[in-house]
C-alpha positions in Angstrom: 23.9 24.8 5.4 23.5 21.1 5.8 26.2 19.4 7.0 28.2 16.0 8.2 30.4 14.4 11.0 33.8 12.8 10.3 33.8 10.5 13.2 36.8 8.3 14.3 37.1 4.9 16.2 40.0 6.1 17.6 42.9 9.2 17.7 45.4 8.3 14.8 42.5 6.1 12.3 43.6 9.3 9.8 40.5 11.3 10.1 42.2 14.6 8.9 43.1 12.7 5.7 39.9 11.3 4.8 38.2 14.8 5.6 40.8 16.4 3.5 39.8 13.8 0.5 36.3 14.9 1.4 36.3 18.3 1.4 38.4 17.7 -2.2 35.9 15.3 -3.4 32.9 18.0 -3.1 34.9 21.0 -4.5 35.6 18.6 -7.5 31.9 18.3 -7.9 31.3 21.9 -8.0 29.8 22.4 -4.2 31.3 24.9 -2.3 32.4 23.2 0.9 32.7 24.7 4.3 35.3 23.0 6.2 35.1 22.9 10.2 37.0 20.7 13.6 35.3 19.8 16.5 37.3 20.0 19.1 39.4 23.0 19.9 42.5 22.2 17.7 44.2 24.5 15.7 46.9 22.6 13.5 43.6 20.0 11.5 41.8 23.3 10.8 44.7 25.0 9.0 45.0 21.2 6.7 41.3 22.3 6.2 42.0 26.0 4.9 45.0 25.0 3.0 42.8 22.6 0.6 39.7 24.7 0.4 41.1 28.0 0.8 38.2 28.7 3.6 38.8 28.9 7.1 37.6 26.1 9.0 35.4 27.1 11.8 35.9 25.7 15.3 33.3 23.5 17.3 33.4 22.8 20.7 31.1 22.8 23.3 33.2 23.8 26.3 34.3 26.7 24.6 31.3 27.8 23.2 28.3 26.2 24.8 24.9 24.7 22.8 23.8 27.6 21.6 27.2 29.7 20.8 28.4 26.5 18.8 24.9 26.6 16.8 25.7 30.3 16.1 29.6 29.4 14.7 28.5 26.8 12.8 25.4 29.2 11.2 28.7 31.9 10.7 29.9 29.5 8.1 29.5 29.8 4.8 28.6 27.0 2.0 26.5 24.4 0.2 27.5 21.5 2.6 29.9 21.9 6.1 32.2 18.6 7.0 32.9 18.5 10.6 36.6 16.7 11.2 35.5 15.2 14.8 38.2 14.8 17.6 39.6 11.6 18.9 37.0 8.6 18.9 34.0 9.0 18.4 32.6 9.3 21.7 36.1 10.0 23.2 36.2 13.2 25.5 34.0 14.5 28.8 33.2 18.0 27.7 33.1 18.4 24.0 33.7 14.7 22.4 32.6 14.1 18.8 29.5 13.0 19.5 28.3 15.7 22.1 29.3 17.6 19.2 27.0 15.4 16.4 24.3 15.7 19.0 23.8 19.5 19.8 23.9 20.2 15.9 22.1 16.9 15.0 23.7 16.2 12.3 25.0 12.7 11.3 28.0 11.3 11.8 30.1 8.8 9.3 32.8 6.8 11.0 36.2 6.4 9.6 37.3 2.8 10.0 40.6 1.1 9.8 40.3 -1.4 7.2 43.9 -2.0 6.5 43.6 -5.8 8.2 40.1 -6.5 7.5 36.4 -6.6 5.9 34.1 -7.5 8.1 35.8 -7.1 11.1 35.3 -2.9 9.6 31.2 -3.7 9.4 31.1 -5.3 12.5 32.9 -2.1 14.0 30.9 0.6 12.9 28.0 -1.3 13.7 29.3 -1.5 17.8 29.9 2.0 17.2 26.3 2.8 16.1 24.5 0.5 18.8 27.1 1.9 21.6 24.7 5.1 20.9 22.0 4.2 22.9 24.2 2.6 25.7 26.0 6.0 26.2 22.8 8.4 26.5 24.2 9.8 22.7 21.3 10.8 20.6 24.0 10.0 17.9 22.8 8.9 14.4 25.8 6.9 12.7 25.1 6.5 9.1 27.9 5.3 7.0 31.6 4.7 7.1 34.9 6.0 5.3 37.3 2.9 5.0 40.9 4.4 6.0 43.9 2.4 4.5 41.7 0.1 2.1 42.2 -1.6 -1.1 40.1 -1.6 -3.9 38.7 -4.7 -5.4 37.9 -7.7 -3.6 39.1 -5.5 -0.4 36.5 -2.8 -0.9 33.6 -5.0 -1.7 34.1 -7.6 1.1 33.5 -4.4 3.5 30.9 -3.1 1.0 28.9 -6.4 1.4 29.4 -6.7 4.9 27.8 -3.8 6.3 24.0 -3.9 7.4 21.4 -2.3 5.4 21.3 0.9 7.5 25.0 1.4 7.1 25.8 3.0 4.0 29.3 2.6 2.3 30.3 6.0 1.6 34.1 5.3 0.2 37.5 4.3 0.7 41.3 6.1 1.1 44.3 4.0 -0.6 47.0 3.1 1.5 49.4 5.4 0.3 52.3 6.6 2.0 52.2 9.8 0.3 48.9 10.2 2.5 50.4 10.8 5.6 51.1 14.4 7.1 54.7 14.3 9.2 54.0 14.9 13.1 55.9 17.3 15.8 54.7 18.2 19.3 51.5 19.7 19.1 50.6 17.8 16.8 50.5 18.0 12.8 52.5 20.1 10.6 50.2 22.8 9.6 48.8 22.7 6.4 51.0 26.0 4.9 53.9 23.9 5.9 53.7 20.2 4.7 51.0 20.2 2.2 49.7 16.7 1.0 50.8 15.6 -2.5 48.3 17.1 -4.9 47.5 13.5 -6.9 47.8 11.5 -3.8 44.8 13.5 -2.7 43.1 13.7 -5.7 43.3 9.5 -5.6 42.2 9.3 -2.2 38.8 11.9 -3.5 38.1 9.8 -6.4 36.8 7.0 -3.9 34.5 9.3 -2.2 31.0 8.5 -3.1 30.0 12.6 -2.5 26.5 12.1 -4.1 25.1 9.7 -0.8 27.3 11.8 1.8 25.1 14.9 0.4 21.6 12.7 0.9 22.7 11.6 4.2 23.8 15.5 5.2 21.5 17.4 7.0 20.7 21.0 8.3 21.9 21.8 12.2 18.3 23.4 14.1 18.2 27.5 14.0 19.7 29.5 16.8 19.2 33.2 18.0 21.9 35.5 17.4 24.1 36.1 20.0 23.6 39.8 21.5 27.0 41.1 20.7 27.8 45.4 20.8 28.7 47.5 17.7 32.3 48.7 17.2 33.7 50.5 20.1 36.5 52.6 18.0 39.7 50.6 19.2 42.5 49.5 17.1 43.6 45.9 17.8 46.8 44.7 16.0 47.2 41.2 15.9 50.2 39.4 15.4 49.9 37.2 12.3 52.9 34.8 10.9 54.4 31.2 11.5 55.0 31.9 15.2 51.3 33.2 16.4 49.5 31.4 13.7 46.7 29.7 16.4 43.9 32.1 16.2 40.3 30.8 15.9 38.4 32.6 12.9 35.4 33.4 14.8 38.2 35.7 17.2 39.1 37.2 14.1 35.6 37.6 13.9 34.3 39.4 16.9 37.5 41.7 16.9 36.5 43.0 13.4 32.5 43.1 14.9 34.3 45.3 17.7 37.3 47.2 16.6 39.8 47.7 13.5 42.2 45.4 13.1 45.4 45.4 11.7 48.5 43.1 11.2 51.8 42.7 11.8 54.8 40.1 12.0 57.3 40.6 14.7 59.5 37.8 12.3 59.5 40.1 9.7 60.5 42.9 11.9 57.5 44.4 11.6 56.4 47.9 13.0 54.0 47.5 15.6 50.6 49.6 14.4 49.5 52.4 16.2 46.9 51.0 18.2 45.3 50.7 21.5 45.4 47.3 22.2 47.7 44.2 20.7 46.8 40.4 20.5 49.5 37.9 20.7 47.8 34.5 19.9 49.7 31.2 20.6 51.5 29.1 17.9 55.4 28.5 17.3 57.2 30.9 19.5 59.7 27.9 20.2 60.5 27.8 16.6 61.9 31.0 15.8 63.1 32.0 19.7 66.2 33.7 18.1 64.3 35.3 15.6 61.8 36.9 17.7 64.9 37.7 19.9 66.9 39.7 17.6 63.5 41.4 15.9 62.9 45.0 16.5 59.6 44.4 17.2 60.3 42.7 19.8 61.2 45.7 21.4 58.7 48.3 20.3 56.2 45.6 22.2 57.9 45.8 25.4 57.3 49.6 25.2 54.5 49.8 24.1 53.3 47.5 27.3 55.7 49.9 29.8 53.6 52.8 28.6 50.1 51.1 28.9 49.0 49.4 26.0 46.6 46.9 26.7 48.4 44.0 25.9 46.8 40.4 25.5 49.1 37.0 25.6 47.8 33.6 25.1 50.3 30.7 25.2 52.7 31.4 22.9 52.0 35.1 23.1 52.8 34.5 26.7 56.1 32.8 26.2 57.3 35.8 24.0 56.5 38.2 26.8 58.2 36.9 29.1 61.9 37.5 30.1 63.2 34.7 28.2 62.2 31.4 26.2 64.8 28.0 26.8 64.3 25.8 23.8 64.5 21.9 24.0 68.3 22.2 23.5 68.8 24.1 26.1 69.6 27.5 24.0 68.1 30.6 26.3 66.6 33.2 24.1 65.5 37.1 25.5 61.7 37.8 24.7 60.0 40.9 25.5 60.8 40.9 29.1 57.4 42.4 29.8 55.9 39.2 32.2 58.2 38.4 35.2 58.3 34.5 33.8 61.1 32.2 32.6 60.2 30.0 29.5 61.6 26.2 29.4 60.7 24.1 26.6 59.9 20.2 27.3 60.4 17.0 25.2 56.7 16.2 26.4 53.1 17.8 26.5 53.0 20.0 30.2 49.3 20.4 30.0 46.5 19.1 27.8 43.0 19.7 28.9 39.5 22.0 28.8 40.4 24.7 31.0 38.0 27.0 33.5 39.1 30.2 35.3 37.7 32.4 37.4 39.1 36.1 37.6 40.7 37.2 40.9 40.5 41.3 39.9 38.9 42.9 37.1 41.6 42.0 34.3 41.8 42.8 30.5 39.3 39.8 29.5 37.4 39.4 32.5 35.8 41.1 35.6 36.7 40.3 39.1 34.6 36.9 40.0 34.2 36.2 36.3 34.6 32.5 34.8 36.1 32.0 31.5 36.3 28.3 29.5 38.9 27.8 27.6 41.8 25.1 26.1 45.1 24.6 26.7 48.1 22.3 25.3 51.8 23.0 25.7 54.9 21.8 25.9 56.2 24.7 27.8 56.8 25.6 31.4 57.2 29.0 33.2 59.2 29.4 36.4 57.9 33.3 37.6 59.1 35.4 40.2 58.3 35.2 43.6 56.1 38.9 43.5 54.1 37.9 40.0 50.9 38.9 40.0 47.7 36.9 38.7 44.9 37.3 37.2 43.1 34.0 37.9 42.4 31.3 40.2 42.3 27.7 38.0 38.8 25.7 38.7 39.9 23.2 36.1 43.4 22.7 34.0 46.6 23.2 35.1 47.5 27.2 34.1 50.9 27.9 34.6 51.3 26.3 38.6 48.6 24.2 38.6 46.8 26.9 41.0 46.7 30.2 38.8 47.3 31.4 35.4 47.1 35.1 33.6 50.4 36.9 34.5 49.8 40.5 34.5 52.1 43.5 34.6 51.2 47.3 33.7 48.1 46.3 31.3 49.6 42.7 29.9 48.0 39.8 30.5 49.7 36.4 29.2 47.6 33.4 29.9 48.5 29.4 28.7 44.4 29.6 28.5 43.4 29.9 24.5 40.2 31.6 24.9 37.2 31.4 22.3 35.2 34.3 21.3 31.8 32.8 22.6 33.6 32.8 26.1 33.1 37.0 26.1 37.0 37.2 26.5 37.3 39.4 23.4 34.5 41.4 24.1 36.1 42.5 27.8 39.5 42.8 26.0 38.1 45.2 23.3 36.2 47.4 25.7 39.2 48.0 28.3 41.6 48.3 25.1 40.2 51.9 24.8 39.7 52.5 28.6 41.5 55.5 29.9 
C-alpha cells in the first residue's frame, strides 16, 4: 500500500482538515483510501473514520517500536494510506512526525499557513526540507498543502514561488465552516461535530490527488509479529460515547485472541457473560451521572468482587473508582471497585509517552516487566492510604508521579493507554481465563 505523510509546521496549522480534504479528494476519485495518525491520539483518528468509514490505524513509535509500526501500517487496508502526522513536523522526542516518515520511508508533504503570505509559504517548506539534514532526519519533504489560502493571484504567487523540487500539491479555502470546535482533550470527535459536507467537498476540489499518488510510496516489508492463536476467553468491551478511545489494532489482537463482545453501560447495558472486561478511556466526565445511575454500573462492580479479570485504562479507571468530581464540582458514585477518588481539572494533569515497569505479576504484565504506553488527562485521583499498585513509573506521571495501575481482587485501572504491540493485551487475554 503506498502511502504519504501530512506533515505540519506547527500544532494548530489545521492538519486534521487538510487530511480530511485529502482523504475526500481520493475517495472522490475512486481510490479506496486508508486513513491513519501518527502519534498516539485518539480524537484526529475518529475525524478520519467518520469521512471514510475506515478506521484509521495508529502510528507511533514509542508504542509500537520500528518494526511493530511497519506491521500496523501493513494491517491496513487500501490503494493509497495518508498519515495525519502530530504536532510540527519534527516536533516530539520519541515518536515525532518525522521519526514516523523515516521508519516507514515514505514522504512527507507539509501543510503551510498561507493565510498572510506567498512566498514567505515557499521559503518555509523549504527551511523545513533543508532542516532535514541538520536534524539527523532521513526525511524526504516533497510538496506542500497551503492551509487558509486563496485562490487566484494568492494560489499562484505560492505556486511560483516554490523551488523546482517542491511540488505544489493544493490549497484549503479559508472557510469558517472548516473548523472542528475544541474541548479538553482535544477535538470533538468526528461522530460528534462532523464538518459541513460542501465545505469539505470545496476544500477536496483543490487537492491535486493525481501528483500526491506519484509522489506516494510503498513503506519496506516487515515480518509478522509472532502472536498465539485464540486462547477461548470472552472479552466484553465497553463501546459508546464514554469509552470510545480504543486503538483498532486492540480491537484487533483481542479478536486474534479471544471472542469479543459489546456492551454500553449508558445504555444500561447487561454486562456479557465473559471472563474478562475492557474498559478503555474516553468521556467518563461527560456522562458521570449517567454512568452513576446505570445498572451496569453495578453488575461491573460484581462481577470484579467475584473475580473477573477486570482491565481499566484512564477513563475506565475513573469509572471504577469510588467516585468521579466533575469540573463543577458535582461528585458522582462509580463502580466503587478501585480505592481512588476522581477530580476533574480545568487543565491537562498529564500529557506525555509513558514507561512502566510491573512491580508483581498483574493482569497485563509479569513482575519486572516494562510496558510503553500514552497518557493525557485532565483528571486526578486521590487513593487511599492501603492502595495497592501494580507499577513503578520509569517515565510519565501515572497517577502520583511515582506509580500507576491500581489493583483490587483482579482489576487493574491504569491512566497508561496501552497499545497492542506493547504485549499488554496478550498478558490480559491469557490471565482472563486463568483459574
Amino acid at each position: 500500500m503506498k502511502g504519504v505523510v501530512l506533515g505540519g509546521t506547527k500544532s494548530g496549522v489545521g492538519k486534521t482538515v487538510a487530511t480530511l480534504a485529502v482523504l475526500r479528494a481520493l475517495a472522490a476519485d475512486g481510490y479506496d483510501v486508508q486513513p491513519a495518525k501518527a502519534g498516539p491520539d485518539f480524537i484526529d483518528p475518529s475525524h478520519h473514520e467518520a469521512v471514510t468509514d475506515t478506521p484509521s490505524r495508529t502510528l507511533d513509535l514509542w508504542l509500537e517500536g520500528r518494526e511493530g509500526l511497519r506491521r500496523n501500517y501493513a494491517r491496513g487496508d487500501g490503494d493509497v494510506c495518508v498519515v495525519e502526522g502530530v504536532m510540527g513536523l519534527y516536533d516530539g522526542d520519541r515518536s515525532s512526525t518525522a521519526m514516523v516518515a523515516e521508519a516507514l520511508d515514505l514522504p512527507v508533504v507539509l501543510v503551510v499557513d498561507a493565510k498572510a503570505g506567498m512566498e514567505s509559504v515557499a521559503a518555509t517548506a523549504h527551511g523545513f526540507r533543508e532542516y532535514a539534514t541538520h536534524a539527523g532526519r532521513d526525511v524526504d519533504v516533497v510538496g506542500v498543502i497551503a492551509q487558509r489560502a486563496h485562490g487566484g493571484r494568492h494560489e499562484s504567487g505560492i505556486r511560483e514561488a516554490l523551488p523546482d523540487d517542491l511540488a505544489y500539491l493544493g490549497r484549503i479555502p479559508p472557510r469558517e465552516d472548516l473548523e472542528i470546535p475544541e474541548r479538553h482533550l482535544g477535538l470533538h470527535m468526528g461522530a460528534e461535530a462532523p464538518l459541513d459536507g460542501d465545505a469539505l467537498d470545496a476544500a477536496a476540489a483543490g487537492i491535486r490527488t493525481d501528483r500526491l499518488l506519484d509522489l506516494a510510496r510503498t513503506p519496506p516489508r516487515t515480518a509478522p509479529a509472532p502472536v498465539g492463536g485464540p486462547t477461548g476467553a470472552r472479552i466484553a468491551v465497553a463501546r459508546d460515547a464514554a469509552f470510545g478511545f480504543v486503538y483498532p489494532a486492540t480491537v484487533e489482537r483481542l479478536r486474534d485472541r479471544a471472542t469479543v463482545v459489546t456492551f454500553s453501560p449508558l445504555a444500561g447495558d447487561d454486562l456479557p457473560a465473559c471472563d474478562g472486561v475492557y474498559l478503555p478511556g474516553g468521556y467518563p466526565e461527560l456522562h458521570a451521572a449517567d454512568l452513576e445511575a446505570s445498572p451496569t454500573t453495578d453488575a461491573l462492580a460484581a462481577a470484579a468482587a467475584e473475580g473477573t479479570a477486570v482491565l481499566g485504562e484512564c477513563g475506565g479507571l475513573m469509572a471504577l473508582a469510588e467516585s468521579l468530581t466533575t469540573t463543577e464540582g458535582e461528585r458522582h458514585a462509580m463502580a466503587g471497585v478501585l480505592p481512588a477518588d476522581v477530580r476533574m481539572h480545568d487543565r491537562y494533569q498529564a500529557l506525555d509517552h509513558v514507561e512502566l515497569r510491573a512491580r508483581r505479576d498483574t493482569l497485563t504484565a509479569a513482575a519486572g516487566d516494562r510496558r510503553r504506553g500514552h497518557e493525557f488527562h485532565y483528571s486526578s485521583a486521590t487513593v487511599d492510604d492501603d492502595a495497592r499498585f501494580a507499577f513503578d513509573v520509569v517515565r510519565g506521571s501515572g497517577i502520583d508521579d511515582e506509580r500507576d495501575g491500581l489493583v483490587e481482587h483482579r482489576t487493574l485501572g491504569t491512566y497508561c493507554h496501552l497499545h497492542a504491540e506493547s504485549g499488554a493485551i496478550d498478558a490480559f487475554v491469557a490471565r482472563a481465563v486463568e483459574d
